[in-house]
Structures are given as structure tokens and as C-alpha cells.
PDB file of N, CA, C and O in Angstrom:
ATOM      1  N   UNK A   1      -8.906  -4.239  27.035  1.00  0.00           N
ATOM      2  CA  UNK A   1      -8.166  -4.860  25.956  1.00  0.00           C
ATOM      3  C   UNK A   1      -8.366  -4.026  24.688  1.00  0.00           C
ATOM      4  O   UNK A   1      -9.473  -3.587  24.379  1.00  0.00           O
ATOM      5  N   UNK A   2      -7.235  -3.818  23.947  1.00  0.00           N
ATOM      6  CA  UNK A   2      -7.086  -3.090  23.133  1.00  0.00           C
ATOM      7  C   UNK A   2      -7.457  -3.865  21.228  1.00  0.00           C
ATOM      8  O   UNK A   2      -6.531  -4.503  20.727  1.00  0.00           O
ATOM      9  N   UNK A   3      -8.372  -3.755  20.659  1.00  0.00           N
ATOM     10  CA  UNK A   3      -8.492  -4.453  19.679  1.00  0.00           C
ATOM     11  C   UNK A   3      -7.905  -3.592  18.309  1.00  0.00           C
ATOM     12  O   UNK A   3      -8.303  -2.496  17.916  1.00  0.00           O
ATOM     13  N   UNK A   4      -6.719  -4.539  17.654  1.00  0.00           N
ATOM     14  CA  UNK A   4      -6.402  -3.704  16.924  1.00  0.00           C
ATOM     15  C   UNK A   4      -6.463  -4.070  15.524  1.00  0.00           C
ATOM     16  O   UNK A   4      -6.649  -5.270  15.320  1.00  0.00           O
ATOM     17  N   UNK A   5      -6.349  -3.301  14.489  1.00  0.00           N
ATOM     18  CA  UNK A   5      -6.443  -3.204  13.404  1.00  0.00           C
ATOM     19  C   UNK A   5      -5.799  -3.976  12.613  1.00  0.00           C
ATOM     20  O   UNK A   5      -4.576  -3.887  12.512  1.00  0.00           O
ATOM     21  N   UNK A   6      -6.862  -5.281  11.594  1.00  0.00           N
ATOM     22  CA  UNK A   6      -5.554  -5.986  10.534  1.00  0.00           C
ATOM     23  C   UNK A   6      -5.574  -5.482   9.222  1.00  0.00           C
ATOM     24  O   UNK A   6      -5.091  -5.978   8.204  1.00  0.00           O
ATOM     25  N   UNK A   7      -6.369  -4.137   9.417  1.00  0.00           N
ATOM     26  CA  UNK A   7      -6.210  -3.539   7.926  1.00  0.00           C
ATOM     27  C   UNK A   7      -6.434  -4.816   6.716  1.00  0.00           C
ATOM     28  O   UNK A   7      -5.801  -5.031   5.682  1.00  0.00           O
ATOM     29  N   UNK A   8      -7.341  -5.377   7.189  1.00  0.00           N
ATOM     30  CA  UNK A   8      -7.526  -6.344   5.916  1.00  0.00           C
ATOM     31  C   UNK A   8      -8.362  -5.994   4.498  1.00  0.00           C
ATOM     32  O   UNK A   8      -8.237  -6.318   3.317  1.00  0.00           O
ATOM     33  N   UNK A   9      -9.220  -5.211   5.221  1.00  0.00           N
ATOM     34  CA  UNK A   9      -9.785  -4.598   3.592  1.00  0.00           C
ATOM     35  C   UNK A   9      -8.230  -3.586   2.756  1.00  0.00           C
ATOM     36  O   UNK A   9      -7.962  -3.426   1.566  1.00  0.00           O
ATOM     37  N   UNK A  10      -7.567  -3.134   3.919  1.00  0.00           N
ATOM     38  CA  UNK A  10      -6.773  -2.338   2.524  1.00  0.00           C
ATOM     39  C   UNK A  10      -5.540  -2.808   2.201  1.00  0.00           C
ATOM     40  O   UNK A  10      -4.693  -2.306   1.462  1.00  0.00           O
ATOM     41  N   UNK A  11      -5.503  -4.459   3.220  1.00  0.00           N
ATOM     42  CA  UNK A  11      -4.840  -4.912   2.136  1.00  0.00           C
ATOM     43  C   UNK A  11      -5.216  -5.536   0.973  1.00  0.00           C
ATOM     44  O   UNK A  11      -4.431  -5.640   0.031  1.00  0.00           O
ATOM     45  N   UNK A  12      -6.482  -6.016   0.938  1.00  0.00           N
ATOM     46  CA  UNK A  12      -6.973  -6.405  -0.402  1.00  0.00           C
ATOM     47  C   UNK A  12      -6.587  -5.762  -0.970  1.00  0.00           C
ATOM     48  O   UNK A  12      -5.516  -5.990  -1.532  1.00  0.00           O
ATOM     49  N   UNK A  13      -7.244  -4.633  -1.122  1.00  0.00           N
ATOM     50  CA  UNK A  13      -7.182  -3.241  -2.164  1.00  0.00           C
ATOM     51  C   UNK A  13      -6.121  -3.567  -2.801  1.00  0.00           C
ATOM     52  O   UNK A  13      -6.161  -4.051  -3.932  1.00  0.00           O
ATOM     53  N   UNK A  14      -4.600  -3.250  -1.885  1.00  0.00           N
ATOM     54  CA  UNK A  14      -3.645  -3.215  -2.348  1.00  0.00           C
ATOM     55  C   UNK A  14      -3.458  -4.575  -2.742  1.00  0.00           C
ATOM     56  O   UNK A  14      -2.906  -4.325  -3.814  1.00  0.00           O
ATOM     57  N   UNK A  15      -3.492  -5.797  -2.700  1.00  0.00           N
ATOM     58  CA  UNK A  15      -3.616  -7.090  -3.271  1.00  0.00           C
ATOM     59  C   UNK A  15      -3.901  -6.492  -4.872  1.00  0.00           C
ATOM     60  O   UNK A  15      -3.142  -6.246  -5.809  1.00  0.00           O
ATOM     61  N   UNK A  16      -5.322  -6.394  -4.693  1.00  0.00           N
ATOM     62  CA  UNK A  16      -6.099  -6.213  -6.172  1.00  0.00           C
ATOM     63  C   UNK A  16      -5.127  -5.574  -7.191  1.00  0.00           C
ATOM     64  O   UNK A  16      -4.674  -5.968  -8.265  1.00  0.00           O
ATOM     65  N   UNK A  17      -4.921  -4.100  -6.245  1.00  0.00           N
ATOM     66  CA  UNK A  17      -4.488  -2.737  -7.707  1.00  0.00           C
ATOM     67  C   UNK A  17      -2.913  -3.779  -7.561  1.00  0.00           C
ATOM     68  O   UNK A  17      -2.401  -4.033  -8.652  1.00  0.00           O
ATOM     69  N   UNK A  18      -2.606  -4.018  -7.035  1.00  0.00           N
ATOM     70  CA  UNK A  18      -0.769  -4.503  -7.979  1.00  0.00           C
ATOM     71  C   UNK A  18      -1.193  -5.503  -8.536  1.00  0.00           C
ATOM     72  O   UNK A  18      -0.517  -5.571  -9.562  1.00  0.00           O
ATOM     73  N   UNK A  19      -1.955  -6.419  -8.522  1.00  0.00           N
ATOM     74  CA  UNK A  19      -2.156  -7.748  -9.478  1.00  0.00           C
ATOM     75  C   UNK A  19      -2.535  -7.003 -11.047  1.00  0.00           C
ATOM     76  O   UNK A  19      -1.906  -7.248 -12.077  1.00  0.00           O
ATOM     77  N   UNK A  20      -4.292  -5.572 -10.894  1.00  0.00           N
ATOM     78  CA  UNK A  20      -4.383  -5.496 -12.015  1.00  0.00           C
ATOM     79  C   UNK A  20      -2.928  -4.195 -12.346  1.00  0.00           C
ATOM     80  O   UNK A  20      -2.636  -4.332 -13.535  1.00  0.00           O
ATOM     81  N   UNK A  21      -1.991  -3.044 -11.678  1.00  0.00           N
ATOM     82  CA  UNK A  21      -1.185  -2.745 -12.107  1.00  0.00           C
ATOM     83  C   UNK A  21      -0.199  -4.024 -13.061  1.00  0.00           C
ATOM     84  O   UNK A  21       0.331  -3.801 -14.149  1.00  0.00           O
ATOM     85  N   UNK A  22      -0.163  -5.151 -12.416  1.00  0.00           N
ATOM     86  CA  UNK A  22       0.980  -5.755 -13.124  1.00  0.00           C
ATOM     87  C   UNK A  22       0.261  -6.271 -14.626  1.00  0.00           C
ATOM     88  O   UNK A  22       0.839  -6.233 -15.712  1.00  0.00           O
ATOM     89  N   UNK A  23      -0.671  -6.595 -14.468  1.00  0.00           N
ATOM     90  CA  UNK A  23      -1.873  -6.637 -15.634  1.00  0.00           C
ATOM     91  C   UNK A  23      -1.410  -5.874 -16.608  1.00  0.00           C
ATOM     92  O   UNK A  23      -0.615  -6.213 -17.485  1.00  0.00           O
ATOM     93  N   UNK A  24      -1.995  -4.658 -16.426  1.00  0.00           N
ATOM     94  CA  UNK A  24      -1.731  -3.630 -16.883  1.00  0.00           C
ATOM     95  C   UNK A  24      -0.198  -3.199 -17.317  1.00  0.00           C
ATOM     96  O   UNK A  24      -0.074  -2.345 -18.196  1.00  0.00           O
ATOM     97  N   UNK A  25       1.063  -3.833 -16.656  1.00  0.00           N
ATOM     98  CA  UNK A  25       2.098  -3.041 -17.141  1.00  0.00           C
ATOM     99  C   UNK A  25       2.092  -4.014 -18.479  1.00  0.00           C
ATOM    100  O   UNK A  25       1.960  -3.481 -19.581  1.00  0.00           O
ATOM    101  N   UNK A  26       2.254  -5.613 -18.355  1.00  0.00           N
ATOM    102  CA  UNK A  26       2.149  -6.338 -19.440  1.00  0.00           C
ATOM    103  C   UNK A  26       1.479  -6.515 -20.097  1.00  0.00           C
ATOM    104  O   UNK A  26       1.505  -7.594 -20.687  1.00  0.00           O
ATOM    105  N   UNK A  27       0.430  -5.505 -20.395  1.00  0.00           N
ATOM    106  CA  UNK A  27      -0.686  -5.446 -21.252  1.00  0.00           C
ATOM    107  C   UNK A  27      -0.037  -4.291 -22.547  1.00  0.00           C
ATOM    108  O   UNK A  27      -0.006  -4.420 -23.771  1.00  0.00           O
ATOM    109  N   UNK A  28       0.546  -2.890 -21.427  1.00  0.00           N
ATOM    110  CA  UNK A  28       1.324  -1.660 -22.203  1.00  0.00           C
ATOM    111  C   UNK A  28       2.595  -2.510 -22.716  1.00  0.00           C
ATOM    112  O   UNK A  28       2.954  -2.138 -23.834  1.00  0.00           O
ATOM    113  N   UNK A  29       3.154  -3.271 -22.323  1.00  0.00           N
ATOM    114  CA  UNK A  29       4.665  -3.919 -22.687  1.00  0.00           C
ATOM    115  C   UNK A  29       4.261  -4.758 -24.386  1.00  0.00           C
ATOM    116  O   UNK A  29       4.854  -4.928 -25.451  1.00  0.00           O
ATOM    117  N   UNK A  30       3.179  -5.029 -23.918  1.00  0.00           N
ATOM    118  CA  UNK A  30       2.664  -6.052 -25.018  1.00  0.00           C
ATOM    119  C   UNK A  30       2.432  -5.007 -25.800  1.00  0.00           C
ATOM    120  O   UNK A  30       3.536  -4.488 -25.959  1.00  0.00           O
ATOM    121  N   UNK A  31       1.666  -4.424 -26.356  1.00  0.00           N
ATOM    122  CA  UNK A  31       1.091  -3.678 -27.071  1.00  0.00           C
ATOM    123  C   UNK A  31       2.561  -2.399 -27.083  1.00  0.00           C
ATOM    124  O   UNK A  31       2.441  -1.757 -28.127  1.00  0.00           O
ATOM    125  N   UNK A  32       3.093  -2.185 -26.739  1.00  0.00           N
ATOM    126  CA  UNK A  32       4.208  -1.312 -27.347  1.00  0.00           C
ATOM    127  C   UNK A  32       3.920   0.087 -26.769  1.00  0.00           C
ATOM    128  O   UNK A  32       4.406   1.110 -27.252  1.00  0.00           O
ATOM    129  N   UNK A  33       3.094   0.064 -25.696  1.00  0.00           N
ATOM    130  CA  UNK A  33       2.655   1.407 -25.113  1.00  0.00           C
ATOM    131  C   UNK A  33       4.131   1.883 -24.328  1.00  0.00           C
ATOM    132  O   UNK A  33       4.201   1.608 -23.130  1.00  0.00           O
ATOM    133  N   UNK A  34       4.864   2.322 -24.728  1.00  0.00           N
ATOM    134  CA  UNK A  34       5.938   3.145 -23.840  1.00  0.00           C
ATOM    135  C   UNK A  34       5.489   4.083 -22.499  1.00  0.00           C
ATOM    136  O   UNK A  34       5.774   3.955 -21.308  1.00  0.00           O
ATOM    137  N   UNK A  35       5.102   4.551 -22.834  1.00  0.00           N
ATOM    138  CA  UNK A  35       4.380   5.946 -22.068  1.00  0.00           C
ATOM    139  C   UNK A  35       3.764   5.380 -21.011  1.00  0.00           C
ATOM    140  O   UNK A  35       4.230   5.395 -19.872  1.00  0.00           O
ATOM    141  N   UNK A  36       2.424   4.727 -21.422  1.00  0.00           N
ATOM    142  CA  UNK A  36       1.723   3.553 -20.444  1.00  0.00           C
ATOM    143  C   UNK A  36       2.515   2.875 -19.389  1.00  0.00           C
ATOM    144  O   UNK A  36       2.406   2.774 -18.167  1.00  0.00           O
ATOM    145  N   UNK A  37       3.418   2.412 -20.357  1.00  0.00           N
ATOM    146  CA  UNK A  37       3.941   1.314 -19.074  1.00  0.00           C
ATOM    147  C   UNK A  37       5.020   2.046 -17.907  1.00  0.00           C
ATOM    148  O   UNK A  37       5.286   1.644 -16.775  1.00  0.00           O
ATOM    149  N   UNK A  38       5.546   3.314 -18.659  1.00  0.00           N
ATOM    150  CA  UNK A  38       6.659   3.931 -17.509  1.00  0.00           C
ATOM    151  C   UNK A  38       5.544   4.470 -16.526  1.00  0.00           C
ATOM    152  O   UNK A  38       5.660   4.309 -15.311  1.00  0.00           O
ATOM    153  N   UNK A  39       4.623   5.018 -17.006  1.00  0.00           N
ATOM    154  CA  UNK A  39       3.413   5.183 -15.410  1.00  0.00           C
ATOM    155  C   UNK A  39       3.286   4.155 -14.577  1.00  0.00           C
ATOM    156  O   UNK A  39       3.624   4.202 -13.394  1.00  0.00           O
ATOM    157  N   UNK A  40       2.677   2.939 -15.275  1.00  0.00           N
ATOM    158  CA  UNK A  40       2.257   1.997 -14.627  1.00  0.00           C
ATOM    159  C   UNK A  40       3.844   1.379 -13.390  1.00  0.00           C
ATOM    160  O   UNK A  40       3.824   1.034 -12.208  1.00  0.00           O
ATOM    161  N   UNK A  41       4.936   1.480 -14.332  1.00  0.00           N
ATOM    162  CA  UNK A  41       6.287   1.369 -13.591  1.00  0.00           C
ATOM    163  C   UNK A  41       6.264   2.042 -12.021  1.00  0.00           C
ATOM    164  O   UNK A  41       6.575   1.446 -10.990  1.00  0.00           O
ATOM    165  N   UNK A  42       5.862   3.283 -12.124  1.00  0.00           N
ATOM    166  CA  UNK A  42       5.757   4.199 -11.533  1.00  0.00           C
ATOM    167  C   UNK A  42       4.913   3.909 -10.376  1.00  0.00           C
ATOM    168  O   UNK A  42       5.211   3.919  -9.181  1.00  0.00           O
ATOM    169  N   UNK A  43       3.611   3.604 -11.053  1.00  0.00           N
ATOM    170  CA  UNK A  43       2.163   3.835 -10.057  1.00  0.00           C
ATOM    171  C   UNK A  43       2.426   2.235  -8.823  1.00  0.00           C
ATOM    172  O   UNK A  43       1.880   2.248  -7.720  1.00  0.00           O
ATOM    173  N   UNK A  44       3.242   1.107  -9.243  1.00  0.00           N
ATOM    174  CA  UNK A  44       3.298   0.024  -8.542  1.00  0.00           C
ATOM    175  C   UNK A  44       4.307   0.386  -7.396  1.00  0.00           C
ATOM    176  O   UNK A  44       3.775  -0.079  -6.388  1.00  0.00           O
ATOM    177  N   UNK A  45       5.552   1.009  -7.012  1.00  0.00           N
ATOM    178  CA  UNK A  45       6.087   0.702  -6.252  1.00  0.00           C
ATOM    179  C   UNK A  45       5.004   2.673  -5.244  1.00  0.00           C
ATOM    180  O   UNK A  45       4.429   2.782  -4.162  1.00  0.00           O
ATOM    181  N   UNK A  46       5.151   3.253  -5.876  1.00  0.00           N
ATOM    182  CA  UNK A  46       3.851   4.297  -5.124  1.00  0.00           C
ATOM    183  C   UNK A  46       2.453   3.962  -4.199  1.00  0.00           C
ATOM    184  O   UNK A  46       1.872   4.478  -3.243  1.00  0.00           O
ATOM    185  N   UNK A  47       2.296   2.885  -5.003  1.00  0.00           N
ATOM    186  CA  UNK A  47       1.162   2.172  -3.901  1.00  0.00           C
ATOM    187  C   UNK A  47       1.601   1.130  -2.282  1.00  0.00           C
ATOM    188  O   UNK A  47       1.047   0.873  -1.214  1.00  0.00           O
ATOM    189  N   UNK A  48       2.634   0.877  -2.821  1.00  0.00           N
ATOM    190  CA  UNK A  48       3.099  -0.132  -1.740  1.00  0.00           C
ATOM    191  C   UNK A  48       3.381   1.387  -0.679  1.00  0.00           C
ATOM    192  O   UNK A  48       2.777   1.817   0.303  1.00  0.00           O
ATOM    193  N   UNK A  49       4.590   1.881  -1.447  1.00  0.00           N
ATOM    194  CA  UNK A  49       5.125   2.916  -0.537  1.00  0.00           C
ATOM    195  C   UNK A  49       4.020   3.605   0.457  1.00  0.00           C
ATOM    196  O   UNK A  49       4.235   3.548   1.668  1.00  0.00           O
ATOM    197  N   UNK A  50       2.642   4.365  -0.115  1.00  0.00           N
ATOM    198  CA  UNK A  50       1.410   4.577   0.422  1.00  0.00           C
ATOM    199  C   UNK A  50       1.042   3.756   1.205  1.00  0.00           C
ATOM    200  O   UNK A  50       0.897   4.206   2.341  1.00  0.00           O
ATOM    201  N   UNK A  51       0.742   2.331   1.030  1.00  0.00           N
ATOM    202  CA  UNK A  51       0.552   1.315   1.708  1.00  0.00           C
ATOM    203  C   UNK A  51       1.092   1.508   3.283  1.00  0.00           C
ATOM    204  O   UNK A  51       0.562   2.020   4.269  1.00  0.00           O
ATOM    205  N   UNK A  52       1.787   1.162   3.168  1.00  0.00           N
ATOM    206  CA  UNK A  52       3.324   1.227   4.381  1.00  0.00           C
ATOM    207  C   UNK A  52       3.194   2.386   4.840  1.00  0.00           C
ATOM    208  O   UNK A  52       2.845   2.330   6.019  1.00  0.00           O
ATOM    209  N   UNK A  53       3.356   3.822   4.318  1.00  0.00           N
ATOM    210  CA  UNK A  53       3.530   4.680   4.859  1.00  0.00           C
ATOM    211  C   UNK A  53       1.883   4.883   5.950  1.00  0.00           C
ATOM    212  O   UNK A  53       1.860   5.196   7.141  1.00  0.00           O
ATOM    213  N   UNK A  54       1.423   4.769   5.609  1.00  0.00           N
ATOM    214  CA  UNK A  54      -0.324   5.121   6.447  1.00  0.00           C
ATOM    215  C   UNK A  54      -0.062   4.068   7.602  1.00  0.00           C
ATOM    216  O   UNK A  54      -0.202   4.443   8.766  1.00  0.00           O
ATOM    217  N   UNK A  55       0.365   2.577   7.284  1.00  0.00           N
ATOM    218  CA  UNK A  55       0.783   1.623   8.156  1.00  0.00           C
ATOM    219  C   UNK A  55       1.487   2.368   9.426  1.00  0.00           C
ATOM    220  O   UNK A  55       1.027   2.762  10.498  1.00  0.00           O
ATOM    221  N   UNK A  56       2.889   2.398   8.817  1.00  0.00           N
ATOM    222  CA  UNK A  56       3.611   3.140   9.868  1.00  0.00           C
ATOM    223  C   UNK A  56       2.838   4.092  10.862  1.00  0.00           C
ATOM    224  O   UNK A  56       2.663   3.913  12.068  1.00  0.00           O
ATOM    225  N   UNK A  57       2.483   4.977  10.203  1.00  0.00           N
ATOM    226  CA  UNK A  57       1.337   6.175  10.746  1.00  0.00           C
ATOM    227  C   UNK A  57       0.420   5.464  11.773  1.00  0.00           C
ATOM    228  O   UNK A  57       0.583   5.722  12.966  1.00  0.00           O
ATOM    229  N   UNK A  58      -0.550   4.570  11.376  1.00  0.00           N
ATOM    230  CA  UNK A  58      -1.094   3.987  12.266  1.00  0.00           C
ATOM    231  C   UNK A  58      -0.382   3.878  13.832  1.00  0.00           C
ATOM    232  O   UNK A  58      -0.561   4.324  14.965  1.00  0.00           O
ATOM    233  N   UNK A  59       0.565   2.954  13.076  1.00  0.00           N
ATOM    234  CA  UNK A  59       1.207   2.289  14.552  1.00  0.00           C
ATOM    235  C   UNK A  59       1.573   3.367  15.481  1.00  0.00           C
ATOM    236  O   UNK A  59       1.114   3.546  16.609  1.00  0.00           O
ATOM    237  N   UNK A  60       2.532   4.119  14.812  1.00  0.00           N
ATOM    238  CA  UNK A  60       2.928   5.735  15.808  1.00  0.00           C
ATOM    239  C   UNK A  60       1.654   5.832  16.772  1.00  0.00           C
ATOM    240  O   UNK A  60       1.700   5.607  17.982  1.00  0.00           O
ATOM    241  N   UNK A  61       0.182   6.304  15.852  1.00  0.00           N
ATOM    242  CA  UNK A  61      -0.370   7.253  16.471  1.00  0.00           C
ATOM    243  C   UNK A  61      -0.758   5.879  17.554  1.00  0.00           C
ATOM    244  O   UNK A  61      -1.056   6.320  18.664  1.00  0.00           O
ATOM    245  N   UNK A  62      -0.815   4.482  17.494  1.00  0.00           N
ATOM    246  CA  UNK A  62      -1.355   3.560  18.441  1.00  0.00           C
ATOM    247  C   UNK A  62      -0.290   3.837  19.575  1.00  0.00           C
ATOM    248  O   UNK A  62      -0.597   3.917  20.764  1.00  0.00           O
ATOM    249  N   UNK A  63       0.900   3.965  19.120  1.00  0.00           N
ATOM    250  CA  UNK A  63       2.155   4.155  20.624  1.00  0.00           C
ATOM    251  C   UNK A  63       1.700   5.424  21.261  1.00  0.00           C
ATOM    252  O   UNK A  63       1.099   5.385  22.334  1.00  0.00           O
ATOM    253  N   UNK A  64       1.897   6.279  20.796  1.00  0.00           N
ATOM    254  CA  UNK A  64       1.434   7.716  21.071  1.00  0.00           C
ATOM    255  C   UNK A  64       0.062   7.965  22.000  1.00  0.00           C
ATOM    256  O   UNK A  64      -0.217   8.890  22.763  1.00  0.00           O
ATOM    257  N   UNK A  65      -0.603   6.879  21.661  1.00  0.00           N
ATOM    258  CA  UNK A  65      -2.346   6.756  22.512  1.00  0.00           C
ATOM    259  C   UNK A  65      -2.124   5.935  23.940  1.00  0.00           C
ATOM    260  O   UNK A  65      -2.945   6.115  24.840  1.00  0.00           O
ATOM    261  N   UNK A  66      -1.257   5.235  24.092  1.00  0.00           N
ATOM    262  CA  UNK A  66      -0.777   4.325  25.202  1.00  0.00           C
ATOM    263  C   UNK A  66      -0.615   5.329  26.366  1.00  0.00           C
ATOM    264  O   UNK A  66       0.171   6.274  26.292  1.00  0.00           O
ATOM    265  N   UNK A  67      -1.364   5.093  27.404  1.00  0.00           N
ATOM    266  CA  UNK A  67      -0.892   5.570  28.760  1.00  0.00           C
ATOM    267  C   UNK A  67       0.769   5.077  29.188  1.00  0.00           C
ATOM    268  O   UNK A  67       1.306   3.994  29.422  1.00  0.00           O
ATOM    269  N   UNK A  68       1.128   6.211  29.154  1.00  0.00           N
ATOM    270  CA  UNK A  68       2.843   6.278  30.115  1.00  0.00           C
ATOM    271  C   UNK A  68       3.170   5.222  31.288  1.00  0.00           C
ATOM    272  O   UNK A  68       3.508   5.959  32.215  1.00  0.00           O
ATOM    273  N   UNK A  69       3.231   4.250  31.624  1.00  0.00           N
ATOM    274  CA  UNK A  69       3.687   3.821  32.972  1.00  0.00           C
ATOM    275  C   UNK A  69       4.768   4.496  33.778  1.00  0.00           C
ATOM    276  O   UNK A  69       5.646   5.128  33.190  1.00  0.00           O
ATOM    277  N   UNK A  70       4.758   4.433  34.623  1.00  0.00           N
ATOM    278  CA  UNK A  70       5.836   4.891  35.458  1.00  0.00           C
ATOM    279  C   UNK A  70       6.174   4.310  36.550  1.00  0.00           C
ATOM    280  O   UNK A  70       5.212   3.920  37.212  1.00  0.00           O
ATOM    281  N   UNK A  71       7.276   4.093  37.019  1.00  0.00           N
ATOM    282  CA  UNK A  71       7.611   3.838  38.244  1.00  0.00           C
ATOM    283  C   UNK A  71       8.025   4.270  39.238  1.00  0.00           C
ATOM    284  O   UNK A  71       8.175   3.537  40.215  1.00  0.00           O
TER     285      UNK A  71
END
């Protein structure tokens, strides 16, 4: 039996950094930081994308590890 991965620590992670990114963008919005906040704009949908992308990756390399059946 194959035990697989719920990636739960990195989804925290990613839990955490977009709660304090969103923190953070309305912290620069508040305070009038322009600059700040087009990063922070930036750095939130980059993490998900990262997120997902390593995800995906995972799964591949789990299909890819599977013995072939044949008939």
C-alpha cells in the first residue's frame, strides 16, 4: 500500500504567507505604499502558482513511479 502525501505542512505555509501577504497588501494600501503593494500584488498569486506547480510535479512523478500493468 502506497501512503501518500497530504502536503499538509506546505499547505499551512501557504495558508500563513497569503493571510500575512494579504496583511501586508492592506497594510501598503493603507499607508499609501504604491511600490509595496504592486509587489505584494505580485508575490500572492506567485505563491499559489508555486504551490500548484510542485503539486502537479508531485503527482506526475507518483504516476511515473507506478508499475505498468499489462495484459
Amino acid at each position: 500500500m502506497h501512503r501518500h502525501s497530504t502536503r499538509r505542512t506546505s499547505k499551512l505555509w501557504l495558508g500563513v504567507s497569503m493571510v500575512l501577504s494579504w496583511v501586508g497588501l492592506f497594510v501598503a494600501l493603507y499607508l499609501k505604499l504604491e511600490t509595496a503593494s504592486v509587489g505584494i500584488t505580485v508575490l500572492i498569486p506567485a505563491m499559489y502558482t508555486a504551490y500548484t506547480t510542485i503539486g502537479h510535479m508531485d503527482f506526475r512523478q507518483t504516476l511515473s513511479s507506478q508499475p505498468e500493468t499489462t495484459q
